[in-house]
C-alpha positions as CSV (number, residue, x, y, z in Angstrom):
1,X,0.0,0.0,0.0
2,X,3.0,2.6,0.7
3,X,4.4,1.6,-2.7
4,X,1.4,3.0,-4.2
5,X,0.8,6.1,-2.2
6,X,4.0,7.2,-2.8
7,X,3.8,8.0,-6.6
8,X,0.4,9.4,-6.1
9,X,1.2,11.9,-3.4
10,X,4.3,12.5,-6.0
11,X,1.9,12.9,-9.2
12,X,-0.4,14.8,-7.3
13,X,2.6,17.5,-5.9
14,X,3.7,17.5,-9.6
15,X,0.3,18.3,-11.0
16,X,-0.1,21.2,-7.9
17,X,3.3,22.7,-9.2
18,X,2.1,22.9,-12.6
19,X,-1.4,24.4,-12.4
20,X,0.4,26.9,-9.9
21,X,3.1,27.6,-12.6
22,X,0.1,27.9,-15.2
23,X,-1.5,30.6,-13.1
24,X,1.4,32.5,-12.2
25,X,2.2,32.3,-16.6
26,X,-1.5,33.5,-17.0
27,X,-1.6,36.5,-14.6
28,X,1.9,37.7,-16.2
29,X,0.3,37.6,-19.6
30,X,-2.7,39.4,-18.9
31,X,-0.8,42.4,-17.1
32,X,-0.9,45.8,-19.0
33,X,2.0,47.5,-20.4
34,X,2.3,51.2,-19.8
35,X,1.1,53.6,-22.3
36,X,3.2,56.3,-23.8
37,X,1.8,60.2,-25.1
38,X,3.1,62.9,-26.7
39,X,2.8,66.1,-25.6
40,X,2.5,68.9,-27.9
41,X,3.5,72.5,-27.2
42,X,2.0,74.4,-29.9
43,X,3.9,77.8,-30.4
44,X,1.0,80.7,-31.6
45,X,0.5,84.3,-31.5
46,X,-3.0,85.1,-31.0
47,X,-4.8,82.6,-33.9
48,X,-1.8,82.6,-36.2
49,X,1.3,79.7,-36.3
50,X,4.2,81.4,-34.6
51,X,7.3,81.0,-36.8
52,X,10.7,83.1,-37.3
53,X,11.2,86.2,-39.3
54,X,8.2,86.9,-40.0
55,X,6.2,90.0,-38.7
56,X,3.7,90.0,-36.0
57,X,1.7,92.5,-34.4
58,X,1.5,92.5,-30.3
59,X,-0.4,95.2,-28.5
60,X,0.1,97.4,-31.7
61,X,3.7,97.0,-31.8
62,X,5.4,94.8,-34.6
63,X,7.3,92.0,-33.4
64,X,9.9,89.8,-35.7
65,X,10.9,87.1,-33.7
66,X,14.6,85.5,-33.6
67,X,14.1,82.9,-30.7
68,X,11.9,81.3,-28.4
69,X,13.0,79.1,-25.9
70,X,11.9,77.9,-22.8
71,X,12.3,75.0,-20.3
72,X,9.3,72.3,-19.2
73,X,9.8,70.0,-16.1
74,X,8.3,67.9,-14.0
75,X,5.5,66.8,-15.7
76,X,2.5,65.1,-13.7
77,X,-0.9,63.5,-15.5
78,X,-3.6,63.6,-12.8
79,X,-6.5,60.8,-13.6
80,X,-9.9,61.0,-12.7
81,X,-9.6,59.4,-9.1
82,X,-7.0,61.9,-8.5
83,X,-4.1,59.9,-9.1
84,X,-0.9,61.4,-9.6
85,X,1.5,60.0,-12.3
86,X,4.9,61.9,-12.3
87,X,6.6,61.5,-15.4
88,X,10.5,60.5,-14.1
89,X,13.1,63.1,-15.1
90,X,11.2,65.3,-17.1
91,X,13.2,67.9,-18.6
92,X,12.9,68.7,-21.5
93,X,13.8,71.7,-23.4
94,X,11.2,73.0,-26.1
95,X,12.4,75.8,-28.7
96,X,12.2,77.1,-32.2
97,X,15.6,79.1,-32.9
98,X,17.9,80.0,-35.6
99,X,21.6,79.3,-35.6
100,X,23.3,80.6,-32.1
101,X,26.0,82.2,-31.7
102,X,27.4,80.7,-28.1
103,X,31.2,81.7,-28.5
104,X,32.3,82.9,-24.8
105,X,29.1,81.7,-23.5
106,X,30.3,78.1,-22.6
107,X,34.1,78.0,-23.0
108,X,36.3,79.9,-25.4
109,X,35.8,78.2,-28.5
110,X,34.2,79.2,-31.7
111,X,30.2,77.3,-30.6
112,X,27.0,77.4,-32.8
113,X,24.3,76.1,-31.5
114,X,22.3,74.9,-34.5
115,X,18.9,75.7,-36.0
116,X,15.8,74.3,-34.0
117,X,12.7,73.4,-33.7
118,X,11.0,71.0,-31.5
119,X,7.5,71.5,-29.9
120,X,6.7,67.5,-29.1
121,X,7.6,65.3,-25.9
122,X,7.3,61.6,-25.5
123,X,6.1,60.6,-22.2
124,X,6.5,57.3,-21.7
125,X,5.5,54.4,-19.1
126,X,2.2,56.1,-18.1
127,X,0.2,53.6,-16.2
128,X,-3.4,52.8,-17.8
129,X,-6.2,55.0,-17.1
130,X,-8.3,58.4,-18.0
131,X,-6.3,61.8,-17.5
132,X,-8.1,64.7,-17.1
133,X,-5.1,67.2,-15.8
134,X,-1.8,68.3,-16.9
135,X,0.6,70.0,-14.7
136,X,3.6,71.0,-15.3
137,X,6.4,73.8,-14.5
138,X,8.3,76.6,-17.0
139,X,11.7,76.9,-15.8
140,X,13.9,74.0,-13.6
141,X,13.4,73.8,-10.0
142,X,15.3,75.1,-7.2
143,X,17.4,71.7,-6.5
144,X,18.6,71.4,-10.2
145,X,19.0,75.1,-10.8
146,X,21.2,76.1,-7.7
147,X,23.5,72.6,-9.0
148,X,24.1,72.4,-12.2
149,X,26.1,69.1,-11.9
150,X,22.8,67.2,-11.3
151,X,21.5,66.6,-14.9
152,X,18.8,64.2,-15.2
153,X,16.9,64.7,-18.7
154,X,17.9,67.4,-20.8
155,X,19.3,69.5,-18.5
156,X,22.5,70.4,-19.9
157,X,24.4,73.9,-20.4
158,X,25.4,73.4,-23.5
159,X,22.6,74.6,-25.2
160,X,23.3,78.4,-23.8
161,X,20.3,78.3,-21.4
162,X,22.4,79.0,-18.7
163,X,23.7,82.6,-16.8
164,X,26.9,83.5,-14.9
165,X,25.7,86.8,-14.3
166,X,22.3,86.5,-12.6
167,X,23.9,84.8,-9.3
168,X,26.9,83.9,-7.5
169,X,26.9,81.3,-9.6
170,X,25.5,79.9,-13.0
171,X,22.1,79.3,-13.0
172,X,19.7,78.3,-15.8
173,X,17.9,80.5,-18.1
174,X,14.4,79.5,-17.4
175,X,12.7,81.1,-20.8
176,X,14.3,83.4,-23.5
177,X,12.2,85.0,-26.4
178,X,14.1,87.5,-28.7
179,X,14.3,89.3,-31.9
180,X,13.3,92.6,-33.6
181,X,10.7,95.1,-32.2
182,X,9.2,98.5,-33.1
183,X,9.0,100.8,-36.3
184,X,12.9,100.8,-35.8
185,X,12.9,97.0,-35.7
186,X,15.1,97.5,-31.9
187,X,16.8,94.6,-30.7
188,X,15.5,92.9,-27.9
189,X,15.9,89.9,-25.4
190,X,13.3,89.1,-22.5
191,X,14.5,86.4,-20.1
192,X,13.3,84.7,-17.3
193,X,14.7,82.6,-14.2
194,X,15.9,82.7,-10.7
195,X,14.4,80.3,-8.4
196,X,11.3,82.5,-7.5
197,X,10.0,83.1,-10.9
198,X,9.8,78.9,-11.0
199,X,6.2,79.0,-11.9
200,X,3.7,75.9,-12.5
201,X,1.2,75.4,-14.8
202,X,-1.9,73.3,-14.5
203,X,-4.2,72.5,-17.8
204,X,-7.5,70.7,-17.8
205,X,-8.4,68.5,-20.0
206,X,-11.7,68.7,-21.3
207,X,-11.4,65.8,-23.5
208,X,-9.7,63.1,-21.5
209,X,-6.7,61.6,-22.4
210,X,-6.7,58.0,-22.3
211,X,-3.8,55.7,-20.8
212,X,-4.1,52.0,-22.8
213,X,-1.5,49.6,-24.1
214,X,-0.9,50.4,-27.7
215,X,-2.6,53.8,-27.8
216,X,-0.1,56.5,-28.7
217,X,-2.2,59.5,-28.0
218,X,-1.2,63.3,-28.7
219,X,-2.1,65.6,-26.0
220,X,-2.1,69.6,-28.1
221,X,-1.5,72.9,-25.9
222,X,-1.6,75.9,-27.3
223,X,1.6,78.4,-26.1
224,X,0.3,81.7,-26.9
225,X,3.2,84.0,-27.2
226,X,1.6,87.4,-27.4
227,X,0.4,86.5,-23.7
228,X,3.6,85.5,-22.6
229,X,4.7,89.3,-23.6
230,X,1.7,90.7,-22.3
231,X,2.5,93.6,-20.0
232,X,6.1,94.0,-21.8
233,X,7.3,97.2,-23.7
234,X,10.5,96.0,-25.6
235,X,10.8,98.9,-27.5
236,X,11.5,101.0,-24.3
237,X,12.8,98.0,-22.7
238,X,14.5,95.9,-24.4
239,X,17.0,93.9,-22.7
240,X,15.0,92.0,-19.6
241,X,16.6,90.1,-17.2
242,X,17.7,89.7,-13.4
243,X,18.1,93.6,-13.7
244,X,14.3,93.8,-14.3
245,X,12.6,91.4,-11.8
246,X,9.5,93.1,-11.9
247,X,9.5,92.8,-15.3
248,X,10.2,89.1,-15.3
249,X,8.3,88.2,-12.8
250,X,5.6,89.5,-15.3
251,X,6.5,87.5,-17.8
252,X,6.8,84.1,-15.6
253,X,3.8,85.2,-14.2
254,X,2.7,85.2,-17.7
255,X,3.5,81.8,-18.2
256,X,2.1,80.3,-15.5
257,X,-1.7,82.1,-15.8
258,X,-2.4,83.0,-19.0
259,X,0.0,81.6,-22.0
260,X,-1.1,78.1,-21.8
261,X,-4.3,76.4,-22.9
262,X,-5.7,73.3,-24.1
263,X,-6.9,72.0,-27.5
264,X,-7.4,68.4,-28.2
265,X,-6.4,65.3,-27.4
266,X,-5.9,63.0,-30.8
């Protein structure tokens, strides 16, 4: 009689190890991979494409832009339980720019920055579900700014978003626009950063964007630049920087409250 139990208590353990190992195989299949969406930062002024060298008219004062860059970080998609998802080193650097001139800005040497645009992101790993808010910040947080040796994303200065002259020490340019203004087509620059004009940026979504495996959404904002320069006189000031914080702070200000606004998700 023990001769006979003892292969069926082994059998039986056999067959409990493989309907375990089935299950286990089974769950691991049915588990959903993260989504991924790209985020679009569409430049405009007022209902018109913005674009380089080309004329624009702001307030009644015509504008011909040369650059506009500016710095996006720490990205969060809230669902619709109120779930936070923060996207993990999000830094990303969105511009449309000519050639740059950076000699003496980075080292010594002869440096062009070349031609640019980008206005897209990739976020990737986003964990399934129905988003109904973007958040997100213009400029790079106090940690990163006041240490440039910690780089996680894009952070980088090599790019010439950076400024030995603001602080003690280098800090980042949080968002540059520049170009031609006036009947006298003046040259101007309007910058923003220091660690109090860090400004955040929430945009509901009215259509919801939607988290699945597979899906490759497209999530459009709108960047209005004639309300970034709202409040702004370049042709009687035209060089704004740390020198200027009221006037930056109008522009970040700017940025965080009235620049930004949704239009679709696709």
């Amino acid at each position: 009689m023990k001769a006979i139990l003892l292969p069926v208590i082994f059998l039986t353990g056999i067959c409990a190890c493989f309907i375990s190992c089935t299950k286990e195989e089974i769950v691991e299949q049915v588990v959903v991979a993260p989504s991924e969406a790209t985020l679009v930062l569409d430049a405009r002024v007022g209902n018109e494409d913005f674009s380089l060298n080309r004329d624009f008219t702001i307030g009644g004062i015509t504008y011909n832009f040369e650059k506009l860059r500016y710095w996006i970080s720490n990205i969060v998609l809230v669902n619709e339980n109120g779930t936070e998802y923060a996207v993990p080193d999000s830094y990303f650097l969105m511009e449309e720019v000519g050639n740059l001139d950076l000699t003496g800005t980075i080292s010594d040497r002869n440096i062009v920055y070349p031609a640019n645009k980008r206005e897209e992101v990739v976020l990737a790993k986003i964990p399934e579900g129905n988003y109904n808010t973007l958040r997100f910040s213009v400029g790079v947080d106090q940690k990163h700014n006041d240490n440039l040796s910690l780089q996680p994303g894009e952070l980088s200065i090599s790019n010439g978003m950076s400024n030995i002259s603001w602080m003690w020490h280098t800090s980042y340019i949080f968002s540059s626009i520049g170009g031609k203004a006036g009947a006298n087509a003046k040259k101007f620059v309007a910058e923003t950063g220091l660690n109090d004009n860090y400004k955040t940026v929430t945009v509901a979504l009215s259509s919801p964007l939607k988290a699945e495996a597979g899906a490759s959404p497209r999530v459009i904002v709108n960047l209005d630049v004639a309300k970034v320069l709202e409040g702004i006189d370049p042709v009687t000031n035209p060089t704004i920087g740390a020198g200027q914080p009221e006037a930056m702070k109008t522009i970040a200000d700017n940025f965080s409250q009235k620049a930004f606004g949704f239009a679709s998700v696709q």
